[in-house]
C-alpha positions as CSV (number, residue, x, y, z in Angstrom):
1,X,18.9,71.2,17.2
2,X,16.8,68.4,19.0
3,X,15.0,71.0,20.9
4,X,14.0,72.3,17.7
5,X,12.9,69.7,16.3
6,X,11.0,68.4,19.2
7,X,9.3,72.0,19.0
8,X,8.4,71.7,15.3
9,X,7.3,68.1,15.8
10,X,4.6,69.1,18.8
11,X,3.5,72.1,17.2
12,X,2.6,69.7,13.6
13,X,0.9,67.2,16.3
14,X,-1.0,70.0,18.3
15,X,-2.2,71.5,14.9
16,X,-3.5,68.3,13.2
17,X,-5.1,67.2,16.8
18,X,-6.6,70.3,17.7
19,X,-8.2,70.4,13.9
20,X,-9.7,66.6,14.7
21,X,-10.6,67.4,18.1
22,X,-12.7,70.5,17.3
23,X,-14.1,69.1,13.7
24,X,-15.3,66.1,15.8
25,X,-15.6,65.3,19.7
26,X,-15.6,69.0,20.7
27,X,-17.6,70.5,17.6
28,X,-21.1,69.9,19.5
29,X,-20.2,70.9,22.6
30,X,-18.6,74.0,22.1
31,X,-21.6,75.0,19.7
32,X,-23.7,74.6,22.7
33,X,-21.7,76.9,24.9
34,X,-20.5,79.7,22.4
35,X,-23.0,79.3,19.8
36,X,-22.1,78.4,16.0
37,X,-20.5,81.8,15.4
38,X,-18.4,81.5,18.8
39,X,-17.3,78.1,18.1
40,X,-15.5,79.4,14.5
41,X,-14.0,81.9,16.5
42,X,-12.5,80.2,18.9
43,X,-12.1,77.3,16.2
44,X,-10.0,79.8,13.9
45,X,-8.0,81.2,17.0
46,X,-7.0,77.5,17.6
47,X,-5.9,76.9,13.8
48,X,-3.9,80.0,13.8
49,X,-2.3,79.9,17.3
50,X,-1.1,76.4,16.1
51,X,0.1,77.4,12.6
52,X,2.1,80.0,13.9
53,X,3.6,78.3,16.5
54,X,4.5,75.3,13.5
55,X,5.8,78.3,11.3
56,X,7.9,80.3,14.6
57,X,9.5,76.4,15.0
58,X,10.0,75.9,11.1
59,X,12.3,78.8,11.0
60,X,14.0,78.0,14.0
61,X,15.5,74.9,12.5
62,X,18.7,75.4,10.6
63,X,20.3,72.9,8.9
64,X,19.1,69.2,8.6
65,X,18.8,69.6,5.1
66,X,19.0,66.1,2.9
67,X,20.6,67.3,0.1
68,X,17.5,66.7,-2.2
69,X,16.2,64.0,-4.8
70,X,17.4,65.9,-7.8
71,X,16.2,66.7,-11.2
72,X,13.8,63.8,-11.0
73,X,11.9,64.8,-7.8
74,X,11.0,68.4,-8.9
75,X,10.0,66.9,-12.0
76,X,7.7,64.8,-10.3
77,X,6.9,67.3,-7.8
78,X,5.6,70.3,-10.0
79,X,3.5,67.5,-11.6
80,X,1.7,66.9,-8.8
81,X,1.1,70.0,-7.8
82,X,-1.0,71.1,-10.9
83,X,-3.7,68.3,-10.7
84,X,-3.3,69.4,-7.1
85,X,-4.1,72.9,-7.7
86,X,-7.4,72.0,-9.9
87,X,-8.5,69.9,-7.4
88,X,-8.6,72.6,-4.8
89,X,-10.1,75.1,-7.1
90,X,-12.7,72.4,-7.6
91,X,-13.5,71.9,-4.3
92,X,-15.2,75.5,-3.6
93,X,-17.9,74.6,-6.4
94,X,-20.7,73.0,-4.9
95,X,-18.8,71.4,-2.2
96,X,-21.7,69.2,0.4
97,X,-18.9,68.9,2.6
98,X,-18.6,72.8,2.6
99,X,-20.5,73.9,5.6
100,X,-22.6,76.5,3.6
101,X,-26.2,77.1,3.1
102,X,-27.4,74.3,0.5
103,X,-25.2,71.8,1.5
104,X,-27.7,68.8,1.3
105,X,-29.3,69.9,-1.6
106,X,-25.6,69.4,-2.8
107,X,-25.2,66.3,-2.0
108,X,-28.1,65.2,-3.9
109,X,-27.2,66.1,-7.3
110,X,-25.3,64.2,-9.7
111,X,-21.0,64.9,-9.2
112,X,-19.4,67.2,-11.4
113,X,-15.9,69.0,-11.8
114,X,-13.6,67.5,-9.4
115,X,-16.1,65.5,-7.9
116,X,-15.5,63.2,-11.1
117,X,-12.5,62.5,-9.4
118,X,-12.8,62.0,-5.6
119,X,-15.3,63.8,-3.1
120,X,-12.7,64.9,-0.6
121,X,-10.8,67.2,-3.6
122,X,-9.8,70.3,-1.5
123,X,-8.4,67.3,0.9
124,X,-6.7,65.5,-1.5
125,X,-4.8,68.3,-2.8
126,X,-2.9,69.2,1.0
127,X,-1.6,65.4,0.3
128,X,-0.6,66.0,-3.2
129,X,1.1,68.9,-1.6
130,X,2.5,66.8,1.4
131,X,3.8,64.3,-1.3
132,X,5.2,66.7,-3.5
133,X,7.5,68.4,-0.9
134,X,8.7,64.4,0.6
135,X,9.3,63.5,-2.8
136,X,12.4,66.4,-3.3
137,X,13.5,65.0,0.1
138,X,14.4,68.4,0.8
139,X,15.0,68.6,4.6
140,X,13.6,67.1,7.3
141,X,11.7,70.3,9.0
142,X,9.9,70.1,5.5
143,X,9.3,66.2,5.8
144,X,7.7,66.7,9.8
145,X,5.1,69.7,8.2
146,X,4.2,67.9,5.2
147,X,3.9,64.3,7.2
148,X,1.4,66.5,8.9
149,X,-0.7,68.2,6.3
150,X,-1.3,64.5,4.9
151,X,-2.5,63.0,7.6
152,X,-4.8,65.9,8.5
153,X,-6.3,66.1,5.2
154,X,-6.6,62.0,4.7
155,X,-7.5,60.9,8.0
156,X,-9.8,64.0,8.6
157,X,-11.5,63.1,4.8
158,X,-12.2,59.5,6.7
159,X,-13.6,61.4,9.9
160,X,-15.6,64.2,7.7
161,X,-17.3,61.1,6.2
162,X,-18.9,59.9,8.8
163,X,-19.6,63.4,10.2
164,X,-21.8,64.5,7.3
165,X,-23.3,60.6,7.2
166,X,-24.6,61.6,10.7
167,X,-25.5,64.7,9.3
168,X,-27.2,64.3,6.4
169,X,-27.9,60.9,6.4
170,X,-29.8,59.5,3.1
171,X,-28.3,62.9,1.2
172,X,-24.7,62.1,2.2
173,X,-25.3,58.4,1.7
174,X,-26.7,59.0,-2.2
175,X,-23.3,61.7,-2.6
176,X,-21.0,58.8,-1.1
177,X,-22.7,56.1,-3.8
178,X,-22.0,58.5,-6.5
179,X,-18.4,59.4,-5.7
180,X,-15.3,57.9,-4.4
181,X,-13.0,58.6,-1.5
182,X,-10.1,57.2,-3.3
183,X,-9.2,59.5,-6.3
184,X,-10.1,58.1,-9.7
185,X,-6.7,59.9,-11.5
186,X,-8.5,59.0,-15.2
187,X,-11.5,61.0,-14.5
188,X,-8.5,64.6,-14.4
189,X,-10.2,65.1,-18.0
190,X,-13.4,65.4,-17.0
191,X,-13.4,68.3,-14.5
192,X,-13.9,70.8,-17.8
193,X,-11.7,73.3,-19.3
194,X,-12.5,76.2,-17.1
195,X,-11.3,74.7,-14.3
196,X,-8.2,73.1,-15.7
197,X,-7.5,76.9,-17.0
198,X,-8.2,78.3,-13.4
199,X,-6.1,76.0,-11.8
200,X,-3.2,76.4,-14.4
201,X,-3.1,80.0,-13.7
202,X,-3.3,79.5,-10.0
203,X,-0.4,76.6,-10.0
204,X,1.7,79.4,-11.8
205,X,0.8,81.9,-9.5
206,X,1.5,79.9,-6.5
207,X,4.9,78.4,-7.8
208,X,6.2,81.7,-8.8
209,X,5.6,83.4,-5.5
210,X,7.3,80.5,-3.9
211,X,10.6,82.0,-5.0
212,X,9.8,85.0,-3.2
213,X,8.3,82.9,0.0
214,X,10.3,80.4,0.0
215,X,13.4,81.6,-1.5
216,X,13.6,78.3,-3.7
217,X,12.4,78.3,-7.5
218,X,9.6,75.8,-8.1
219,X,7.5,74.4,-10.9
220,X,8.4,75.4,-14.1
221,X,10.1,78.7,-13.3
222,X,12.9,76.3,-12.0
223,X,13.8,75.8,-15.7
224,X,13.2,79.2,-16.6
């Protein structure tokens, strides 16, 4: 069982620092030797060596499960996980962070959709999502995985900041003034109807192939 868990804990650690290391201190370098379209390759054989390896040591744990936090934690749980869905539905449509064609020009413009909200959205739903799944205190191979998606996606929102401020400079310095890291939860309303439909649909998607994924009912088809 240690062994196991050692495994799954190594495997979350390698992911999230392989992720920082090749975002950041290696990005440059690497571009240099394998060229842009190299470096995604060998960036995306990284990410996927690692997420296997997290998912091969997942499974491998059995047991360890905490008996749960009850009624009240999937309530709270599938709540989170809707504004978490619109938020990362939000976050493909005119993303500067996005490293696409136009991403300056972006950055320029006034903030709208999710961007009402915070300017890391695809980032802040992974930690909606870590949240979610610590907050049914489920078992603790779900805890190490989750632990690890939110600090990837919050301490790499902190580190792509100052990446595209070296990047962009006066464009990502006018986006930042315009938009907050910190997510403003009152501005939810304001990211339009389309995208609160699109995200709706997705979040029941997503929760009702969880029971076939995960074996374990979630969101509303819990109390269906």
């Amino acid at each position: 069982m240690d062994a196991a868990y050692t495994s799954l804990a190594a495997a979350s650690l390698t992911f999230v620092g392989t992720h920082f290391a090749l975002s950041h201190p290696l990005r440059a370098p690497l571009v240099r030797i394998f060229g842009a379209g190299g470096f995604m390759a060998v960036y995306s054989l990284v990410a996927f060596a690692a997420m296997g390896w997290m998912a091969l040591a997942f499974r491998a744990i059995d047991g360890g499960m905490l008996g749960g936090s009850g009624t009240l934690g999937w309530a709270i749980a599938t709540l989170l996980t809707l504004p978490a869905m619109v938020l990362l539905l939000g976050s493909f449509l005119g993303n500067p962070a996005l490293p696409a064609p136009g991403a300056e020009q972006a950055a320029l413009k006034e903030p709208s959709g999710a961007f009402h909200v915070t300017r890391h959205p695809m980032m802040w739903s992974f930690a909606l999502w870590g949240v979610s799944h610590i907050v049914m205190w489920w078992s603790w191979r779900t805890n190490i995985v989750a632990l690890a998606i939110i600090v990837l996606a919050l301490v790499g929102a902190h580190l792509q900041d100052r990446k595209k401020a070296a990047q962009m400079g006066d464009a990502w310095d006018h986006w930042q003034a315009n938009t907050t890291f910190w997510p403003r939860w009152g501005q939810l309303p304001r990211v339009g109807i389309g995208l609160w439909l699109a995200g709706i649909a997705g979040w029941l998607a997503a929760t009702y192939a969880h029971i076939h994924l995960g074996d374990v009912s979630a969101g509303i088809w819990r109390w269906i």
